[in-house]
KOLBAPA-547259 format. One line per 5 residues: number of its first residue (from 1); for each residue x, y, z of C-alpha. Coordinates in steps of 0.5 Angstrom, whole numbers, plus 2048, in hexadecimal, padded with zeros to 3 digits. Example, Ala and Ser with C-alpha at 12.3 -4.5 7.8 and 13.67 -1.06 7.14 Angstrom:
1) 819/7F7/810 ~ 81B/7FE/80E;
***
This chain:
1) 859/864/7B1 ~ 851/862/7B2 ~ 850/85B/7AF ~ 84A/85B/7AB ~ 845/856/7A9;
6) 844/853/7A2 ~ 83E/853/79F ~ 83E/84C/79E ~ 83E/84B/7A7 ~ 839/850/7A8;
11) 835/84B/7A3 ~ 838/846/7A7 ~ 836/84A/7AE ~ 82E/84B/7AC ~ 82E/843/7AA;
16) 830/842/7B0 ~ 82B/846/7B4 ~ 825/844/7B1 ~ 826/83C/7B2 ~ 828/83D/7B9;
21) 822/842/7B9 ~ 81D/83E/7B7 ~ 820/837/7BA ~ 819/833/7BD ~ 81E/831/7C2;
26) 820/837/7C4 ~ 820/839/7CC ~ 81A/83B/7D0 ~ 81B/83F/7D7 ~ 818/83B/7DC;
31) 818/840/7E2 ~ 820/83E/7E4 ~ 820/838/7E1 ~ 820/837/7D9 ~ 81D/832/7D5;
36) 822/830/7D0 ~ 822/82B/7CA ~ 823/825/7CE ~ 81D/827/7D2 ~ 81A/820/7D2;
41) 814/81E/7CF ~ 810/81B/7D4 ~ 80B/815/7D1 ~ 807/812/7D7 ~ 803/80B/7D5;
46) 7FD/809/7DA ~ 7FB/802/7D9 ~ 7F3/801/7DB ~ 7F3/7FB/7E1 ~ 7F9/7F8/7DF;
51) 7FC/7F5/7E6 ~ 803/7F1/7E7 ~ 801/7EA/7E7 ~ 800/7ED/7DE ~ 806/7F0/7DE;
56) 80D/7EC/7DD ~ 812/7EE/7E1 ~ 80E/7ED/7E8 ~ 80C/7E6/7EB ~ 806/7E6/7EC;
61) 802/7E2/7E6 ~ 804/7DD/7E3 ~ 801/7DF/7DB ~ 803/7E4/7D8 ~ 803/7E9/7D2;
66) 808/7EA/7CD ~ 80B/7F1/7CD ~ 810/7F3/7CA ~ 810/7FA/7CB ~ 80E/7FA/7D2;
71) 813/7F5/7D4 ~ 818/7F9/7D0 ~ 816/7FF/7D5 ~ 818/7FB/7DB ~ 81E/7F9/7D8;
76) 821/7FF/7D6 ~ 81E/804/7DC ~ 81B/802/7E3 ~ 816/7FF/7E6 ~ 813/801/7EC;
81) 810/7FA/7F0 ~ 80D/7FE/7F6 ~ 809/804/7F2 ~ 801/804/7F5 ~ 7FB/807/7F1;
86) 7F5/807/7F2 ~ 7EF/800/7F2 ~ 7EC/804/7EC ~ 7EC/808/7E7 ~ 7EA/80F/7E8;
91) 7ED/810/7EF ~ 7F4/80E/7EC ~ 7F3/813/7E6 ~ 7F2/819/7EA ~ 7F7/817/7EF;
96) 7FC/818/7EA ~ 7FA/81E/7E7 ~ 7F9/822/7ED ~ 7FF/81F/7F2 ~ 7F9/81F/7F7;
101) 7F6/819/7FB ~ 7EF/817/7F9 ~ 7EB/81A/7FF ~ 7EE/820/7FD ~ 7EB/820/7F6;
106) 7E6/81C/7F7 ~ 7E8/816/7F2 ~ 7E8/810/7F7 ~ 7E4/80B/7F2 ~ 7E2/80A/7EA;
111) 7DE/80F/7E8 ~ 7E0/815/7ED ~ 7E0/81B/7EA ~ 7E6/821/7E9 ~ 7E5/827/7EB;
116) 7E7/82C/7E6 ~ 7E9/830/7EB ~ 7EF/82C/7ED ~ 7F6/82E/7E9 ~ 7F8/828/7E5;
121) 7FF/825/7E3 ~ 7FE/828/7DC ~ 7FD/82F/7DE ~ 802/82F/7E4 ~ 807/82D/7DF;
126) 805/833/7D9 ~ 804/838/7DF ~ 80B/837/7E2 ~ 80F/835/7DB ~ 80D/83C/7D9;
131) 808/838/7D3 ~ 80F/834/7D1 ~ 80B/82D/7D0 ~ 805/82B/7CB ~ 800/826/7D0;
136) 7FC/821/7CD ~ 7F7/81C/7D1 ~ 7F6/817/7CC ~ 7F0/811/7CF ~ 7ED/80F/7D4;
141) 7EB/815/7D9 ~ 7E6/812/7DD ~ 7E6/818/7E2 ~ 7DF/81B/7E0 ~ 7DA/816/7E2;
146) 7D8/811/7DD ~ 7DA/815/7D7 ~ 7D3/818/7D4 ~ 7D3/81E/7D7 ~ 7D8/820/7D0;
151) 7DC/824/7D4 ~ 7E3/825/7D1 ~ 7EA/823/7D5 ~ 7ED/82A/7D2 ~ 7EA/82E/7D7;
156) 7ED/82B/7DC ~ 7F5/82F/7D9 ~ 7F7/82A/7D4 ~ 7F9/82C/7CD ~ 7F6/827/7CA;
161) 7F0/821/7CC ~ 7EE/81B/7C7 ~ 7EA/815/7C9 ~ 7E6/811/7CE ~ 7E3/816/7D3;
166) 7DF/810/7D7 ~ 7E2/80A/7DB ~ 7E1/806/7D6 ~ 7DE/802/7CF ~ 7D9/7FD/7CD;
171) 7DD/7FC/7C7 ~ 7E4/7FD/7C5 ~ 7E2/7FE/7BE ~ 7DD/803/7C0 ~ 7DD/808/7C4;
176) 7DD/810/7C5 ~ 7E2/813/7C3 ~ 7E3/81B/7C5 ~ 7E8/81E/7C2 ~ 7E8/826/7C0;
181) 7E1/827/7C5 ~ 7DD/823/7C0 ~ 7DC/81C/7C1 ~ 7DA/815/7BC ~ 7DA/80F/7BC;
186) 7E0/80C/7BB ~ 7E1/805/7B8 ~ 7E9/804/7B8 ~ 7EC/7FF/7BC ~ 7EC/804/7C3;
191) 7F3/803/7C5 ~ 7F6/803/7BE ~ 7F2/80A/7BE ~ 7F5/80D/7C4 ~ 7FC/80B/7C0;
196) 7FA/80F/7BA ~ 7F8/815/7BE ~ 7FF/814/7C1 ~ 803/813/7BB ~ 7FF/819/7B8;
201) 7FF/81F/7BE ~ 807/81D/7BF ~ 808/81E/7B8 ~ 805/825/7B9 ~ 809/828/7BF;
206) 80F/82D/7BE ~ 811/82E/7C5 ~ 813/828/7CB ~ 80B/824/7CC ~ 808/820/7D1;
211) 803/81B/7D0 ~ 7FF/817/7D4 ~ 7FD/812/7D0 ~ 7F7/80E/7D4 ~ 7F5/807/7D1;
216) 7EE/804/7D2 ~ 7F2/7FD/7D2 ~ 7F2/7F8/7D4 ~ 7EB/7FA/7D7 ~ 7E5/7F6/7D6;
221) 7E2/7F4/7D3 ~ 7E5/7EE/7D1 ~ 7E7/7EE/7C9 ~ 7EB/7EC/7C4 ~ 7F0/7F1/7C2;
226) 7F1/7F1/7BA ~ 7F6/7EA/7B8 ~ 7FC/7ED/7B7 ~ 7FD/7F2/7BD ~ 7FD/7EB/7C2;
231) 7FF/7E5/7C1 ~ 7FA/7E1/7C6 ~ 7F8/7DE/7C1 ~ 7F1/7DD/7BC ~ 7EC/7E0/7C1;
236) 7E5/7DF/7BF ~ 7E0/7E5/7C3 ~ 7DF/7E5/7CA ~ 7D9/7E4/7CD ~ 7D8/7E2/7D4;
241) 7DA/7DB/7D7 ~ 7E1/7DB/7D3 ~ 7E7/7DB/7D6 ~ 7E8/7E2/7D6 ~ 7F0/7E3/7D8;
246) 7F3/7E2/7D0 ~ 7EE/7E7/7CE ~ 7F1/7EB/7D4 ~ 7F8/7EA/7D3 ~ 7F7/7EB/7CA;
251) 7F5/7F3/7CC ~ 7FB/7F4/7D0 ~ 7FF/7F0/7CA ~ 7FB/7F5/7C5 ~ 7FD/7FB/7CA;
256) 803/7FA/7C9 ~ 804/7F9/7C2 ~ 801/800/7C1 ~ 806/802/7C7 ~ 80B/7FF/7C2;
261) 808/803/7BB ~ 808/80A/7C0 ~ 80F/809/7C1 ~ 811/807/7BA ~ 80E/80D/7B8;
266) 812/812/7BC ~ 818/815/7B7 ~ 81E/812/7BB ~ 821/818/7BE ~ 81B/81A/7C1;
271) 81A/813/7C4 ~ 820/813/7C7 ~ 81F/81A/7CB ~ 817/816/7CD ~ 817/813/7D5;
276) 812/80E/7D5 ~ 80D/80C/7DB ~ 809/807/7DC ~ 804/805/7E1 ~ 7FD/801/7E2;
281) 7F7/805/7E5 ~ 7F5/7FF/7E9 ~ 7F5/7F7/7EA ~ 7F4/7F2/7E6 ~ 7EC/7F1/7E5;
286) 7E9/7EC/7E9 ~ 7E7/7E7/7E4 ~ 7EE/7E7/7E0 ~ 7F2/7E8/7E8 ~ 7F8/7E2/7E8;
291) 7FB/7DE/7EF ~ 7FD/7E1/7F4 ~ 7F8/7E6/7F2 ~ 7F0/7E5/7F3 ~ 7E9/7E8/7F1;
296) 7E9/7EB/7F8 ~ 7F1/7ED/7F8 ~ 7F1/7F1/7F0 ~ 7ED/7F6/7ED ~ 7E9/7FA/7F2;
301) 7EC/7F8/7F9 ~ 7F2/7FB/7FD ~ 7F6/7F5/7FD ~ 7FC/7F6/7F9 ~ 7F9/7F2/7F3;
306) 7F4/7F8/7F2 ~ 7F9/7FE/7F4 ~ 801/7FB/7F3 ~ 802/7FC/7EB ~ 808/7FC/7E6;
311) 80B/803/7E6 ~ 810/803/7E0 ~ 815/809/7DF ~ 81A/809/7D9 ~ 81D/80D/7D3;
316) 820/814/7D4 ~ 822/817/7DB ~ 823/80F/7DD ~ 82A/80C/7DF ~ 827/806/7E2;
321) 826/800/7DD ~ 822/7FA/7DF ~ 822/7FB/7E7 ~ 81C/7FA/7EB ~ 81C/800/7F1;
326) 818/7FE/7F6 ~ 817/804/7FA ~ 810/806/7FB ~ 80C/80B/7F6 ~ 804/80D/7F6;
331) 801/810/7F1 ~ 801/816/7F3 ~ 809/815/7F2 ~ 808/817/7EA ~ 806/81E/7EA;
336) 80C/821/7ED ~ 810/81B/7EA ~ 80D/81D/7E2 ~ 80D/825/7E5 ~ 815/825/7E7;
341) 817/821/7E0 ~ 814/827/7DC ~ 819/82B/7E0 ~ 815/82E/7E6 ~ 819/82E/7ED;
346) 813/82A/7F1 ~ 816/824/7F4 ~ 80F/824/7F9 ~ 808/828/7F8 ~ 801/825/7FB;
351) 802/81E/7FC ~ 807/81D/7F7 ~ 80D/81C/7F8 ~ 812/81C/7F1 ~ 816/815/7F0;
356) 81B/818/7EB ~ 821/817/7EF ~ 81F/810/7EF ~ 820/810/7E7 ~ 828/810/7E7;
361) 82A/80E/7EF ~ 828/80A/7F4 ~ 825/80D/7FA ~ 81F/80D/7FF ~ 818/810/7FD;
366) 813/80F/801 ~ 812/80C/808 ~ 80A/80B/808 ~ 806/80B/801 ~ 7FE/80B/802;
371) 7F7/809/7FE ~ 7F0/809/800 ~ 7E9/808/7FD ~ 7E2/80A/7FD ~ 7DD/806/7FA;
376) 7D7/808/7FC ~ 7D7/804/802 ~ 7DD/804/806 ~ 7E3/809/806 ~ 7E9/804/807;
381) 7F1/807/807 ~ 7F7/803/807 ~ 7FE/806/809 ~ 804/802/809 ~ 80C/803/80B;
386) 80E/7FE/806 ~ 80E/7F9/80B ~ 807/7F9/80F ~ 801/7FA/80C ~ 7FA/7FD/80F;
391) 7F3/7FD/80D ~ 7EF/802/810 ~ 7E7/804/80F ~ 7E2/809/811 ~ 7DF/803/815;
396) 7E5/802/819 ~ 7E7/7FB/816 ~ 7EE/7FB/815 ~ 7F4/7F5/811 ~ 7FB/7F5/812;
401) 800/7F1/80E ~ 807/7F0/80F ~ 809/7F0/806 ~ 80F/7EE/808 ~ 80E/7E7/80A;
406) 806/7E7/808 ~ 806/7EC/801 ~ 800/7E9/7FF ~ 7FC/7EA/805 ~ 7F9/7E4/808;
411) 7FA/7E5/80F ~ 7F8/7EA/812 ~ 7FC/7EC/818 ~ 7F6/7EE/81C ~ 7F2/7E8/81C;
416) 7F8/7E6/822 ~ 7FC/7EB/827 ~ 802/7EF/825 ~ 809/7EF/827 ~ 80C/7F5/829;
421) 80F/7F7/823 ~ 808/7F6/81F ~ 805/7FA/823 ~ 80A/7FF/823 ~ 809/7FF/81B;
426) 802/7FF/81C ~ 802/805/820 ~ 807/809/81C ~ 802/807/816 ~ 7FC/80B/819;
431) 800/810/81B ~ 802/811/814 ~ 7FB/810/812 ~ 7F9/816/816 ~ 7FD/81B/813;
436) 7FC/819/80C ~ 7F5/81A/80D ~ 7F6/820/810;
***
């Protein structure tokens, strides 16, 4: 005898139907892969010369800020201790875009320009997902000169561009604001802008999403941040000849007020499918540079205090809490990284080499990591195996350290004669040099 349905369970067949048809979360093919529901959203927050002698969980520096929001990343993900960018802003920027080394593009000083011919993070990520994921930057740019050209992030491959296309701001509370193609002078506190416009493009998204959100702080110039986001007391206006390093740390504090007001305003569910990544772009300014650290070993120079910054990692797709991995990652590194959480099978693509295993195993990464710069005057490159570190410039003059037993580069291993083993690592290390720069 054939069974059939009652009225009742077709209606109860076309409910169905029509909720799991029109579910926001509903599977998307992604070539052989499929982006799912726990799909990670992907918030990527990049301080502005912001070095490890200003960020609690490292030894250098003896005054530190008070936060709570990044000090709950480090306790609950991994920091990465040996992670190198670059000395200054720009280059860092594109080096994450691209996975490319800066003498590939270009960018290997503040002020360089992107070509908008190169494939961008955001792009790559909505090309190969099948258009899975929103993008948005939101911030600093400083990848198009000095900002004044009024061209727009947007055409680089993002969804969505607002902020500050220049370097940097003479004011915090006043500054050029583009957003939508149009630009105006904005008088809201710049970091909690950035937030606002944050808060405001994840309440609008439907679908997995990827922010980078590129705060100007704790940038110059030096300033007082509204009272209640720091806790460096009752700071009077800054003005040159003070001491500049409670202006300093108060634009961290309200940094991460504001990362703390983002955070609380991401509904509970969709936070918890969130991986959180948090890097400085550079060393600590010269001006507010603590021990070990020098004006001539921060922001700007090849030493560790210029290039060695934190990288945070915490949230979803991380089951390592609160450990520090000292494998050595570059900037570069971040491109396939971000590109293999959105789901894309890319464990190494240009010079990027993706660290997600690392998120939940222990494992080695690399075996030399890379930086350089050229500021108009001479191009310099540095390479190092973790332990040996060599300067290299275009006018022959080279530095070597041994970051073992002299990690903040005070005796130069060629003022005398290496022994074999050095030499030996010295050799290997411009071998190395060679093919990374072929």
């Amino acid at each position: 005898m054939i069974k059939r349905f009652k009225p009742t369970s077709y209606l109860l067949l076309i409910c169905l139907i029509v909720f799991f048809g029109c579910n926001k979360t509903e599977t998307t093919n992604l070539d052989d892969e499929t982006i799912t529901p726990s799909s990670p959203n992907i918030l990527f927050i990049l301080a502005d010369d912001m070095g490890k002698d200003a960020t609690n969980g490292f030894s250098e520096g003896n005054l530190k800020p008070n936060m709570p929001n990044i000090d709950n990343f480090t306790n609950s993900g991994i920091t990465f201790s040996n992670c190198w960018v670059y000395s200054t802003c720009s280059p860092t920027r594109a080096s994450i875009l691209t996975g490319k080394y800066g003498y590939r593009t270009g960018v290997k000083w503040a002020n360089d320009e992107l070509n908008n011919s190169e494939t961008i993070l955001q792009k790559y990520i909505k090309q190969q997902t099948n258009d899975s994921y929103s993008t948005a930057v939101i911030g600093k740019w400083h990848l198009s000169g000095n900002g004044l050209n009024q061209m727009n992030p947007e055409t680089f491959g993002m969804d969505y561009y607002a902020g500050l296309v220049g370097g940097g701001v003479q004011s915090y509370y006043q500054w050029p604001l583009l957003n939508n193609d149009q630009q105006t002078t904005e008088t809201d506190y710049i970091t909690e802008k950035f937030t606002d416009l944050s808060i405001d493009w994840i309440d609008s998204q439907d679908k997995p999403w990827f922010l980078w959100l590129a705060y100007t702080a704790p940038h110059t110039p030096f300033h007082a941040p509204p009272a209640e986001m720091h806790s460096q007391g009752n700071l009077p206006d800054y003005v040159d000849g003070m001491e500049p390093l409670p202006y300093y740390l108060a634009a961290i504090e309200a940094m991460d007020f504001q990362i703390g007001r983002l955070l609380d305003n991401i509904p509970e569910n969709e936070r918890n499918n969130t991986i959180i990544i948090f890097v400085g772009d550079n060393g600590t300014p010269n001006q507010v540079a603590q021990l070990p650290y020098s004006s001539t070993t921060a922001k700007g120079s090849l030493y560790q205090g210029g290039i060695n910054t934190p990288l945070i990692v915490s949230g979803a797709n991380v089951g390592r809490f609160g450990v520090t991995d000292d494998n050595l990652i570059t900037s570069t590194d971040l491109f396939a990284t971000i590109a293999e959480l959105s789901g894309i099978t890319v464990p190494s693509i240009n010079d990027s080499k993706s660290f997600k295993s690392l998120l939940s195993a222990t494992n080695t990464h690399r075996n030399f990591q890379y930086s350089e710069k050229d500021d108009g005057t001479t191009e310099s490159w540095v390479l190092s195996n973790g332990q040996f570190k060599l300067f290299t410039d275009s006018n022959g003059n080279q530095e070597m350290y041994d970051l073992d037993i002299d990690p903040y580069e005070s005796n130069n291993l060629l003022d005398g004669v290496l022994n074999s083993s050095q030499q030996e690592s010295k050799e290997a290390l411009e071998s190395e040099l060679i093919q990374i720069r072929n």
